[in-house]
PDB file of N, CA, C and O in Angstrom, chain B, residues numbered from 101:
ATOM      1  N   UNK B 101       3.605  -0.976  12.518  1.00  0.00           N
ATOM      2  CA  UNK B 101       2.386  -0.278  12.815  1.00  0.00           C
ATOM      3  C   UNK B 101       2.088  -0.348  14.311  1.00  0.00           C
ATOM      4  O   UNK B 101       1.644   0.638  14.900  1.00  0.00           O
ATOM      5  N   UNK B 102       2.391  -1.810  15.091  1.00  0.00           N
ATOM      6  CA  UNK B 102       2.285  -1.641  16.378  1.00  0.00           C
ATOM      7  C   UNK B 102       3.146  -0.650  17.077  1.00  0.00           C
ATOM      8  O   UNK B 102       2.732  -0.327  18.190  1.00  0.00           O
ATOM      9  N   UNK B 103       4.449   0.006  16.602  1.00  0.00           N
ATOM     10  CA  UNK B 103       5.281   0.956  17.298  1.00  0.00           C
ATOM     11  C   UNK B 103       4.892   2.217  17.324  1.00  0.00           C
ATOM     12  O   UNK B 103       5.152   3.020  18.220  1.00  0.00           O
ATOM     13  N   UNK B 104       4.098   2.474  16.091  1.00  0.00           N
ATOM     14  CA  UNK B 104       3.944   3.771  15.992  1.00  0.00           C
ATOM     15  C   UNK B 104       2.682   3.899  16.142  1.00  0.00           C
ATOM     16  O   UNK B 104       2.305   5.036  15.863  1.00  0.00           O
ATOM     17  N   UNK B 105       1.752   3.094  16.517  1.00  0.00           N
ATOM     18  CA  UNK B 105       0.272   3.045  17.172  1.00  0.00           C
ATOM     19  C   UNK B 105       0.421   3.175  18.832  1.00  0.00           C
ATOM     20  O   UNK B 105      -0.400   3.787  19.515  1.00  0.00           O
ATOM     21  N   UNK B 106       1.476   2.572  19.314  1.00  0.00           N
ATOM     22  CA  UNK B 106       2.084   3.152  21.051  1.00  0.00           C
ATOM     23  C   UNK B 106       2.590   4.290  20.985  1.00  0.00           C
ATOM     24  O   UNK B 106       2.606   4.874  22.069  1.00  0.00           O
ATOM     25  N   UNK B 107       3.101   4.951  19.955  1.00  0.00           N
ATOM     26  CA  UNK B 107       3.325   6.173  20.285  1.00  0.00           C
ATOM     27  C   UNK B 107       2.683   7.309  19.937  1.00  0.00           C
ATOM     28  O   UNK B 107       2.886   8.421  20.423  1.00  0.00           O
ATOM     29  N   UNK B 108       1.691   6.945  18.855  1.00  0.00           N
ATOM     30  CA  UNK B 108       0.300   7.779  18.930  1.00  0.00           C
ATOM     31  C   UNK B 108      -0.653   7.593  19.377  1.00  0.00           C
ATOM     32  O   UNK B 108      -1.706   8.152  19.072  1.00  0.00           O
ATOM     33  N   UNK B 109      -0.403   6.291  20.671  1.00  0.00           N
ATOM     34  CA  UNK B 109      -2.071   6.350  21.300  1.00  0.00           C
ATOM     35  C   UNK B 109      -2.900   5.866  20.627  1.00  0.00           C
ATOM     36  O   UNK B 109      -3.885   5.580  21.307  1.00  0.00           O
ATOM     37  N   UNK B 110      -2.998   5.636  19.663  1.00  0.00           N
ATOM     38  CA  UNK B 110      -3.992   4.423  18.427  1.00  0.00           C
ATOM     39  C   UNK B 110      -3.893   3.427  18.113  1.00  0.00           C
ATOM     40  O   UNK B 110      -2.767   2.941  18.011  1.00  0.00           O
ATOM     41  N   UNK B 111      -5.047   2.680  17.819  1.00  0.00           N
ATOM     42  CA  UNK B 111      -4.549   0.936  17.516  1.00  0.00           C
ATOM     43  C   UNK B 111      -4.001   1.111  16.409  1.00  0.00           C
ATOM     44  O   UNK B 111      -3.926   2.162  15.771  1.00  0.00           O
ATOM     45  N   UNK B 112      -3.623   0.142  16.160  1.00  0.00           N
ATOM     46  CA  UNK B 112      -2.596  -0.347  15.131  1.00  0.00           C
ATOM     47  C   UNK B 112      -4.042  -0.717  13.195  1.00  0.00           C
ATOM     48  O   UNK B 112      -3.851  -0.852  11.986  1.00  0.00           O
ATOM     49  N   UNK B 113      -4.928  -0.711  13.872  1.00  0.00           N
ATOM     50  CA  UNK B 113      -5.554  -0.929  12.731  1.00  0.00           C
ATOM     51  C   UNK B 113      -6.064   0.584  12.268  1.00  0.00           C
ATOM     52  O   UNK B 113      -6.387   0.718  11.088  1.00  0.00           O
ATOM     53  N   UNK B 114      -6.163   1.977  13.356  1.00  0.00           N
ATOM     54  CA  UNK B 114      -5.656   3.132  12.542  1.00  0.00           C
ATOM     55  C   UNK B 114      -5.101   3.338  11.827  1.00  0.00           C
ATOM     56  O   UNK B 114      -5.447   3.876  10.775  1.00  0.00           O
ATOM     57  N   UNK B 115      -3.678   2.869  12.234  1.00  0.00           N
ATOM     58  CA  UNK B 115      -2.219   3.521  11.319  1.00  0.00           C
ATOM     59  C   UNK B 115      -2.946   2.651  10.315  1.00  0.00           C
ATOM     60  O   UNK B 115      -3.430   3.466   9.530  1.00  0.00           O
ATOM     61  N   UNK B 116      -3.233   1.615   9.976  1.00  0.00           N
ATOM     62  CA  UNK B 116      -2.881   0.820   8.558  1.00  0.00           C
ATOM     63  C   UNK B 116      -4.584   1.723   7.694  1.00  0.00           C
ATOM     64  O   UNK B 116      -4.600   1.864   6.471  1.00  0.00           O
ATOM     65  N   UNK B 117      -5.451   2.067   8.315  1.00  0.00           N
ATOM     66  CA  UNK B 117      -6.645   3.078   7.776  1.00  0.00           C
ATOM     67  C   UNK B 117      -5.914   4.366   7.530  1.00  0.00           C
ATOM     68  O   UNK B 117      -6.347   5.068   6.616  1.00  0.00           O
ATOM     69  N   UNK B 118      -5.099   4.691   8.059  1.00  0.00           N
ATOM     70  CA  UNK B 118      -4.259   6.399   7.744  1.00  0.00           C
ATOM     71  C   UNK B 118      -3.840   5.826   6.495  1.00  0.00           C
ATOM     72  O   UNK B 118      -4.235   6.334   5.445  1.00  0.00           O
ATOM     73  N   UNK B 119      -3.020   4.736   6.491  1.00  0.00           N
ATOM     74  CA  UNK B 119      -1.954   4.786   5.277  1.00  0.00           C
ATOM     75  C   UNK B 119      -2.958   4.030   4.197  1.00  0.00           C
ATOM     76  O   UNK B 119      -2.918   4.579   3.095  1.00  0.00           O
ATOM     77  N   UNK B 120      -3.523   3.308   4.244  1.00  0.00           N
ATOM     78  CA  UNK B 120      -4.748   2.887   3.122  1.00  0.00           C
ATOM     79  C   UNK B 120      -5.336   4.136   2.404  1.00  0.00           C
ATOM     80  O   UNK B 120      -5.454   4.247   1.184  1.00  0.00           O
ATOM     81  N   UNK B 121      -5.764   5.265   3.547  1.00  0.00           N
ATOM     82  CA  UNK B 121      -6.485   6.031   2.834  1.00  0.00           C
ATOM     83  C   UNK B 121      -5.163   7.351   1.965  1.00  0.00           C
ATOM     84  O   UNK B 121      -5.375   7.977   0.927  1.00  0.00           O
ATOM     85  N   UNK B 122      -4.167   7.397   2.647  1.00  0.00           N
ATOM     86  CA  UNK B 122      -3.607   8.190   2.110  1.00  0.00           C
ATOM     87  C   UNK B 122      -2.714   7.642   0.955  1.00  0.00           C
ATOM     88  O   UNK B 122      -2.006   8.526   0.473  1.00  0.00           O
ATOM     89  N   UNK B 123      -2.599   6.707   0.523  1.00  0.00           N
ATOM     90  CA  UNK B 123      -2.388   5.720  -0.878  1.00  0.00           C
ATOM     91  C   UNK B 123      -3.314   5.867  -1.883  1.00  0.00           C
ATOM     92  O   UNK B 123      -3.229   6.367  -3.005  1.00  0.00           O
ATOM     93  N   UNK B 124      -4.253   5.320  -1.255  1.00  0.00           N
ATOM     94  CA  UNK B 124      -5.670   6.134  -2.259  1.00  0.00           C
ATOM     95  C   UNK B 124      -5.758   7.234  -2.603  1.00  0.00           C
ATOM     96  O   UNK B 124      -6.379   7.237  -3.666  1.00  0.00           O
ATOM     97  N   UNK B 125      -5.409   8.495  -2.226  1.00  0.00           N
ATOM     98  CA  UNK B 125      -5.512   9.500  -2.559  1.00  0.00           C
ATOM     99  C   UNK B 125      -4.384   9.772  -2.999  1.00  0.00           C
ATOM    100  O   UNK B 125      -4.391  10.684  -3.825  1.00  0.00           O
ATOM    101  N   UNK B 126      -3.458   9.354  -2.779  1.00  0.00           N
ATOM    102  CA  UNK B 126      -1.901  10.193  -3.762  1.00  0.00           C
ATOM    103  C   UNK B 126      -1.692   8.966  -5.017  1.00  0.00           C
ATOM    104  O   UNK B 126      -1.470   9.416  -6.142  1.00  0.00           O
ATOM    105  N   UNK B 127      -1.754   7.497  -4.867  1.00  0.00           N
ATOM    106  CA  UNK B 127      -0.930   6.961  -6.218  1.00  0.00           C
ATOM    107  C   UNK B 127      -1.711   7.358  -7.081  1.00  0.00           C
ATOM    108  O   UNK B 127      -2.898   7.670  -7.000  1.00  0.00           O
ATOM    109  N   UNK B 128      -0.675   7.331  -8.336  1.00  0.00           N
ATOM    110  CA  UNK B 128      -1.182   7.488  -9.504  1.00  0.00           C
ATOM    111  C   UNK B 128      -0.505   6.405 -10.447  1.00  0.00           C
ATOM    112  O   UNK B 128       0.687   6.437 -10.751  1.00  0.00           O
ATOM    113  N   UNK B 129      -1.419   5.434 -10.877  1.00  0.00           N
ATOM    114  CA  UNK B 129      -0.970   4.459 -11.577  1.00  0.00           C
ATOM    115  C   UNK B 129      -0.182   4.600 -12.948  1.00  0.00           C
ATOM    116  O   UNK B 129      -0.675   5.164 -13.925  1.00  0.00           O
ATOM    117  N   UNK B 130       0.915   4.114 -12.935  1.00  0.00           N
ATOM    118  CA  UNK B 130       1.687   4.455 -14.465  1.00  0.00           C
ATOM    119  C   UNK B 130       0.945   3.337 -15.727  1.00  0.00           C
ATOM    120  O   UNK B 130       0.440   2.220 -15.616  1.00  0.00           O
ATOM    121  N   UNK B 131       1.135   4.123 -16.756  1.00  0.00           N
ATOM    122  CA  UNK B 131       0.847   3.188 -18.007  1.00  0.00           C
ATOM    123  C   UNK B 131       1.995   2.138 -18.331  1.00  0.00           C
ATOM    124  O   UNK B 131       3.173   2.178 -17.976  1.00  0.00           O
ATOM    125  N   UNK B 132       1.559   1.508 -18.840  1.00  0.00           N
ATOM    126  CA  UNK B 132       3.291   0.622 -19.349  1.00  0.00           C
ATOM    127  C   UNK B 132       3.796   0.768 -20.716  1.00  0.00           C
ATOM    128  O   UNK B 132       3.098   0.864 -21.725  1.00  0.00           O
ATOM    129  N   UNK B 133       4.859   0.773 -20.666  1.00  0.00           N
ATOM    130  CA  UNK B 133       5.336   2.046 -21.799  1.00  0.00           C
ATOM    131  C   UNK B 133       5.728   0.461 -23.147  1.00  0.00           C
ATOM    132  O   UNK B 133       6.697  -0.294 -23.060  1.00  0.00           O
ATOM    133  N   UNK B 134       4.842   0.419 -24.018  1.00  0.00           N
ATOM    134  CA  UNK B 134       5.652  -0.975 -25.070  1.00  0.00           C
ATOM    135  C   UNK B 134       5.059  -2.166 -24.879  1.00  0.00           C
ATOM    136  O   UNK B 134       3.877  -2.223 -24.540  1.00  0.00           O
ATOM    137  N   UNK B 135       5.673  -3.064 -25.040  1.00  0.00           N
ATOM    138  CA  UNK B 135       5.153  -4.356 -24.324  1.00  0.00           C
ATOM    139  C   UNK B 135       4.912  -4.522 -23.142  1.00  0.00           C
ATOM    140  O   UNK B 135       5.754  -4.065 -22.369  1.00  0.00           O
ATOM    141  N   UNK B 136       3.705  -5.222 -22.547  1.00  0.00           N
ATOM    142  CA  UNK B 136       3.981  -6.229 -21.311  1.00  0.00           C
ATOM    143  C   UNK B 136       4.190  -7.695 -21.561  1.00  0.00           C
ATOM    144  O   UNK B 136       3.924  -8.360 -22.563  1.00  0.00           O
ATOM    145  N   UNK B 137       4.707  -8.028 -20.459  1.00  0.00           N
ATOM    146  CA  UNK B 137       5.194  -9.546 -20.761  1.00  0.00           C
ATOM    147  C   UNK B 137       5.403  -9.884 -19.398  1.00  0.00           C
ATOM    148  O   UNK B 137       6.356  -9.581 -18.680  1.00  0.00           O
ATOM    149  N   UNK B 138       4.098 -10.742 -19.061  1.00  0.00           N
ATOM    150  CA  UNK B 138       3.579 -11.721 -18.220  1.00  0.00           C
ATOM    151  C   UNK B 138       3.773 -13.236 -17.734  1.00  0.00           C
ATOM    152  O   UNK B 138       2.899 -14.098 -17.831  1.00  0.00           O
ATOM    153  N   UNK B 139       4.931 -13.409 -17.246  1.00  0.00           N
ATOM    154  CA  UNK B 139       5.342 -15.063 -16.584  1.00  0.00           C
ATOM    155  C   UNK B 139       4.351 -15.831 -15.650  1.00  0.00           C
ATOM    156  O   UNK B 139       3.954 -15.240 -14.646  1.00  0.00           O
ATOM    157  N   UNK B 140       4.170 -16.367 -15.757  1.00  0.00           N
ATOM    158  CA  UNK B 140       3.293 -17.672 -15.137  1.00  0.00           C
ATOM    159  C   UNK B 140       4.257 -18.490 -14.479  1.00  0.00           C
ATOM    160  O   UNK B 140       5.132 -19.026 -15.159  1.00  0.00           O
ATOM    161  N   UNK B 141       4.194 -18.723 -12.751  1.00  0.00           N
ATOM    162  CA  UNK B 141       5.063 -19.347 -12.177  1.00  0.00           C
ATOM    163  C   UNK B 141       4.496 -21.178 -12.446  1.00  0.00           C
ATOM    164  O   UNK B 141       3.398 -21.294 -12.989  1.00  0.00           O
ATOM    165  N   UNK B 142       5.067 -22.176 -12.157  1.00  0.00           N
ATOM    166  CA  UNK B 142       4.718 -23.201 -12.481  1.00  0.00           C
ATOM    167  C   UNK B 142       4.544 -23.922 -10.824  1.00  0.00           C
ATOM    168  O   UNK B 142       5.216 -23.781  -9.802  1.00  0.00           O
ATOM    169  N   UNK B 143       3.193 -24.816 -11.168  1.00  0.00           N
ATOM    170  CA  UNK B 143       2.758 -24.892  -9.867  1.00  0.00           C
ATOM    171  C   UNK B 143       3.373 -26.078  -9.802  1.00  0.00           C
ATOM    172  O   UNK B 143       3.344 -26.732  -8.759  1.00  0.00           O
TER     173      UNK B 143
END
C-alpha cells in the first residue's frame, strides 16, 4: 500500500479506505454447502 500510495500521491491509509470500501461493496458471502466442522487450536 505504501508503493502504490507514492505513486498515486495518497497516503497509504487511502489505498487501504479504497480497498475496504470496494470489498464491501462487491463480496458476496457463500453459504456452506453440508456440514461445518470447526477445530479449536489448543492453547
Amino acid at each position: 500500500m505504501n508503493a502504490i500510495g507514492r505513486m498515486l500521491k495518497v497516503e497509504p491509509s487511502t489505498i487501504l479506505y479504497w480497498v475496504r470500501n470496494f470489498a464491501l461493496k462487491t463480496y458476496q458471502k457463500s453459504t456452506p454447502q453440508g456440514e461445518v466442522i470447526i477445530e479449536l487450536d489448543e492453547m
